[in-house]
C-alpha positions as semicolon CSV with decimal commas, in nm:
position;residue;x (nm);y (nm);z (nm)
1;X;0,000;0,000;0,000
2;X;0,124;0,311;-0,142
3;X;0,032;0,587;0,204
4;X;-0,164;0,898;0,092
5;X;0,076;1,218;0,000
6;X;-0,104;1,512;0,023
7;X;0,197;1,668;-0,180
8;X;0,323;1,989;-0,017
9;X;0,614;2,106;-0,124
10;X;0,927;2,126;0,119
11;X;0,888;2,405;0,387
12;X;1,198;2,567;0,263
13;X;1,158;2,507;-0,087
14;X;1,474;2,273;-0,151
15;X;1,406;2,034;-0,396
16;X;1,622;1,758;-0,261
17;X;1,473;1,718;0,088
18;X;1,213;1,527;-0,190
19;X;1,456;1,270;-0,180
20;X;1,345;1,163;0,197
21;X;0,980;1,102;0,096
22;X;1,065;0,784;-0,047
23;X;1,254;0,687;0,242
24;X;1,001;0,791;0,456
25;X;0,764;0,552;0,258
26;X;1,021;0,247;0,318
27;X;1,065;0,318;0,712
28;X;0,647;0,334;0,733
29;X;0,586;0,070;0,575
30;X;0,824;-0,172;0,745
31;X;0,700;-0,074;1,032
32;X;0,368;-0,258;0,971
33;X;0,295;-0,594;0,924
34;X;0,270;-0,722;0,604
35;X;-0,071;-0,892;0,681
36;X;-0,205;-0,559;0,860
37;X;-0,031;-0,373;0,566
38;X;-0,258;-0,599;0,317
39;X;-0,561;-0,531;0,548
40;X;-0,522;-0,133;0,522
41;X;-0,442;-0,162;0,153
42;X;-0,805;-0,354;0,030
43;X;-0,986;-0,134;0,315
44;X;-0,868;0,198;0,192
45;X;-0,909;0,033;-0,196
46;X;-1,256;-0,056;-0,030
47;X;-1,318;0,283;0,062
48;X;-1,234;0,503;-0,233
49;X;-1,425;0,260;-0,465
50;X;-1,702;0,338;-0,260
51;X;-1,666;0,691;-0,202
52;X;-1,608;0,743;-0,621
53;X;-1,927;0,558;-0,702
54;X;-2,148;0,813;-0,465
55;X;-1,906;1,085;-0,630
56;X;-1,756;1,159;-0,231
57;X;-1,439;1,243;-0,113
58;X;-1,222;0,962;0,025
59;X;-0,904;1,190;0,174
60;X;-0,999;1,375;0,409
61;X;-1,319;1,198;0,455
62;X;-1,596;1,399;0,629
63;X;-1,779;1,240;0,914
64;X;-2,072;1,225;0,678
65;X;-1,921;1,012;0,417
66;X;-1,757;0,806;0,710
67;X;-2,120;0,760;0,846
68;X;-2,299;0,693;0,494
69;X;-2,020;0,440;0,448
70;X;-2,081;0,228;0,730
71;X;-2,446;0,251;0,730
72;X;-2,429;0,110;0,374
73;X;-2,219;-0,176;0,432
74;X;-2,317;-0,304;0,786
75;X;-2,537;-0,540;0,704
76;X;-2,304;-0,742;0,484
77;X;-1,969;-0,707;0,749
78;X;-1,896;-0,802;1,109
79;X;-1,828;-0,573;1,350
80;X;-1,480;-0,627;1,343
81;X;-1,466;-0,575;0,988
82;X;-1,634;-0,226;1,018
83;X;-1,419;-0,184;1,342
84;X;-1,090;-0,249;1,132
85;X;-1,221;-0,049;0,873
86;X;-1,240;0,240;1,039
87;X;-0,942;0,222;1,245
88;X;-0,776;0,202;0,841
89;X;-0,931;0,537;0,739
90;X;-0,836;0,722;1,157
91;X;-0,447;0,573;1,007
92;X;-0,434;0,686;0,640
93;X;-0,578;1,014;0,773
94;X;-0,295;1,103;1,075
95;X;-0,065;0,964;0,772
96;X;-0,136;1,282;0,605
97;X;-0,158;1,520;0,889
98;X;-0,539;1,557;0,834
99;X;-0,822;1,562;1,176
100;X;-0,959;1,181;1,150
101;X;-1,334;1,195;1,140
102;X;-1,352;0,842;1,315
103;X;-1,356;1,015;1,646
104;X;-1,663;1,249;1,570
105;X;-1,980;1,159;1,819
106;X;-2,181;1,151;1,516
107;X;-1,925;0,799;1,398
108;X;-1,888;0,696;1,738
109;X;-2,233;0,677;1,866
110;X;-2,348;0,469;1,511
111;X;-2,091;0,221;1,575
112;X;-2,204;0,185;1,974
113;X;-2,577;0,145;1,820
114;X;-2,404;-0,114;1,551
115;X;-2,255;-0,316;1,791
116;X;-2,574;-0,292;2,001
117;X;-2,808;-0,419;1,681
118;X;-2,555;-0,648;1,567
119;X;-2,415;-0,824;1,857
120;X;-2,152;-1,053;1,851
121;X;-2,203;-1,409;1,785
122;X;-2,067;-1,621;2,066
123;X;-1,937;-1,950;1,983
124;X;-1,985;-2,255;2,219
125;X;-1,735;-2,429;2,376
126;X;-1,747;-2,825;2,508
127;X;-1,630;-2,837;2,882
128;X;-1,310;-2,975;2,885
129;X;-1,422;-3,267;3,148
Protein backbone atom coordinates (compact mmCIF):
# COMPACT_ATOMS: atom_id res chain seq x y z
CA UNK A 1 0.00 0.00 0.00
CA UNK A 2 1.24 3.11 -1.42
CA UNK A 3 0.32 5.87 2.04
CA UNK A 4 -1.64 8.98 0.92
CA UNK A 5 0.76 12.18 0.00
CA UNK A 6 -1.04 15.12 0.23
CA UNK A 7 1.97 16.68 -1.80
CA UNK A 8 3.23 19.89 -0.17
CA UNK A 9 6.14 21.06 -1.24
CA UNK A 10 9.27 21.26 1.19
CA UNK A 11 8.88 24.05 3.87
CA UNK A 12 11.98 25.67 2.63
CA UNK A 13 11.58 25.07 -0.87
CA UNK A 14 14.74 22.73 -1.51
CA UNK A 15 14.06 20.34 -3.96
CA UNK A 16 16.22 17.58 -2.61
CA UNK A 17 14.73 17.18 0.88
CA UNK A 18 12.13 15.27 -1.90
CA UNK A 19 14.56 12.70 -1.80
CA UNK A 20 13.45 11.63 1.97
CA UNK A 21 9.80 11.02 0.96
CA UNK A 22 10.65 7.84 -0.47
CA UNK A 23 12.54 6.87 2.42
CA UNK A 24 10.01 7.91 4.56
CA UNK A 25 7.64 5.52 2.58
CA UNK A 26 10.21 2.47 3.18
CA UNK A 27 10.65 3.18 7.12
CA UNK A 28 6.47 3.34 7.33
CA UNK A 29 5.86 0.70 5.75
CA UNK A 30 8.24 -1.72 7.45
CA UNK A 31 7.00 -0.74 10.32
CA UNK A 32 3.68 -2.58 9.71
CA UNK A 33 2.95 -5.94 9.24
CA UNK A 34 2.70 -7.22 6.04
CA UNK A 35 -0.71 -8.92 6.81
CA UNK A 36 -2.05 -5.59 8.60
CA UNK A 37 -0.31 -3.73 5.66
CA UNK A 38 -2.58 -5.99 3.17
CA UNK A 39 -5.61 -5.31 5.48
CA UNK A 40 -5.22 -1.33 5.22
CA UNK A 41 -4.42 -1.62 1.53
CA UNK A 42 -8.05 -3.54 0.30
CA UNK A 43 -9.86 -1.34 3.15
CA UNK A 44 -8.68 1.98 1.92
CA UNK A 45 -9.09 0.33 -1.96
CA UNK A 46 -12.56 -0.56 -0.30
CA UNK A 47 -13.18 2.83 0.62
CA UNK A 48 -12.34 5.03 -2.33
CA UNK A 49 -14.25 2.60 -4.65
CA UNK A 50 -17.02 3.38 -2.60
CA UNK A 51 -16.66 6.91 -2.02
CA UNK A 52 -16.08 7.43 -6.21
CA UNK A 53 -19.27 5.58 -7.02
CA UNK A 54 -21.48 8.13 -4.65
CA UNK A 55 -19.06 10.85 -6.30
CA UNK A 56 -17.56 11.59 -2.31
CA UNK A 57 -14.39 12.43 -1.13
CA UNK A 58 -12.22 9.62 0.25
CA UNK A 59 -9.04 11.90 1.74
CA UNK A 60 -9.99 13.75 4.09
CA UNK A 61 -13.19 11.98 4.55
CA UNK A 62 -15.96 13.99 6.29
CA UNK A 63 -17.79 12.40 9.14
CA UNK A 64 -20.72 12.25 6.78
CA UNK A 65 -19.21 10.12 4.17
CA UNK A 66 -17.57 8.06 7.10
CA UNK A 67 -21.20 7.60 8.46
CA UNK A 68 -22.99 6.93 4.94
CA UNK A 69 -20.20 4.40 4.48
CA UNK A 70 -20.81 2.28 7.30
CA UNK A 71 -24.46 2.51 7.30
CA UNK A 72 -24.29 1.10 3.74
CA UNK A 73 -22.19 -1.76 4.32
CA UNK A 74 -23.17 -3.04 7.86
CA UNK A 75 -25.37 -5.40 7.04
CA UNK A 76 -23.04 -7.42 4.84
CA UNK A 77 -19.69 -7.07 7.49
CA UNK A 78 -18.96 -8.02 11.09
CA UNK A 79 -18.28 -5.73 13.50
CA UNK A 80 -14.80 -6.27 13.43
CA UNK A 81 -14.66 -5.75 9.88
CA UNK A 82 -16.34 -2.26 10.18
CA UNK A 83 -14.19 -1.84 13.42
CA UNK A 84 -10.90 -2.49 11.32
CA UNK A 85 -12.21 -0.49 8.73
CA UNK A 86 -12.40 2.40 10.39
CA UNK A 87 -9.42 2.22 12.45
CA UNK A 88 -7.76 2.02 8.41
CA UNK A 89 -9.31 5.37 7.39
CA UNK A 90 -8.36 7.22 11.57
CA UNK A 91 -4.47 5.73 10.07
CA UNK A 92 -4.34 6.86 6.40
CA UNK A 93 -5.78 10.14 7.73
CA UNK A 94 -2.95 11.03 10.75
CA UNK A 95 -0.65 9.64 7.72
CA UNK A 96 -1.36 12.82 6.05
CA UNK A 97 -1.58 15.20 8.89
CA UNK A 98 -5.39 15.57 8.34
CA UNK A 99 -8.22 15.62 11.76
CA UNK A 100 -9.59 11.81 11.50
CA UNK A 101 -13.34 11.95 11.40
CA UNK A 102 -13.52 8.42 13.15
CA UNK A 103 -13.56 10.15 16.46
CA UNK A 104 -16.63 12.49 15.70
CA UNK A 105 -19.80 11.59 18.19
CA UNK A 106 -21.81 11.51 15.16
CA UNK A 107 -19.25 7.99 13.98
CA UNK A 108 -18.88 6.96 17.38
CA UNK A 109 -22.33 6.77 18.66
CA UNK A 110 -23.48 4.69 15.11
CA UNK A 111 -20.91 2.21 15.75
CA UNK A 112 -22.04 1.85 19.74
CA UNK A 113 -25.77 1.45 18.20
CA UNK A 114 -24.04 -1.14 15.51
CA UNK A 115 -22.55 -3.16 17.91
CA UNK A 116 -25.74 -2.92 20.01
CA UNK A 117 -28.08 -4.19 16.81
CA UNK A 118 -25.55 -6.48 15.67
CA UNK A 119 -24.15 -8.24 18.57
CA UNK A 120 -21.52 -10.53 18.51
CA UNK A 121 -22.03 -14.09 17.85
CA UNK A 122 -20.67 -16.21 20.66
CA UNK A 123 -19.37 -19.50 19.83
CA UNK A 124 -19.85 -22.55 22.19
CA UNK A 125 -17.35 -24.29 23.76
CA UNK A 126 -17.47 -28.25 25.08
CA UNK A 127 -16.30 -28.37 28.82
CA UNK A 128 -13.10 -29.75 28.85
CA UNK A 129 -14.22 -32.67 31.48
Amino acid sequence: MDLPSVGNPSPTGDKTISKFEDKIQDILKNSIPRNTLKAYSSDWEHFSHWCKSYRLINLPASTETVAYYLTDISADYKISTLERRLATRSRVHKLVDEESPISDPKVTELMKALRRTKGTKKRKVKPLL
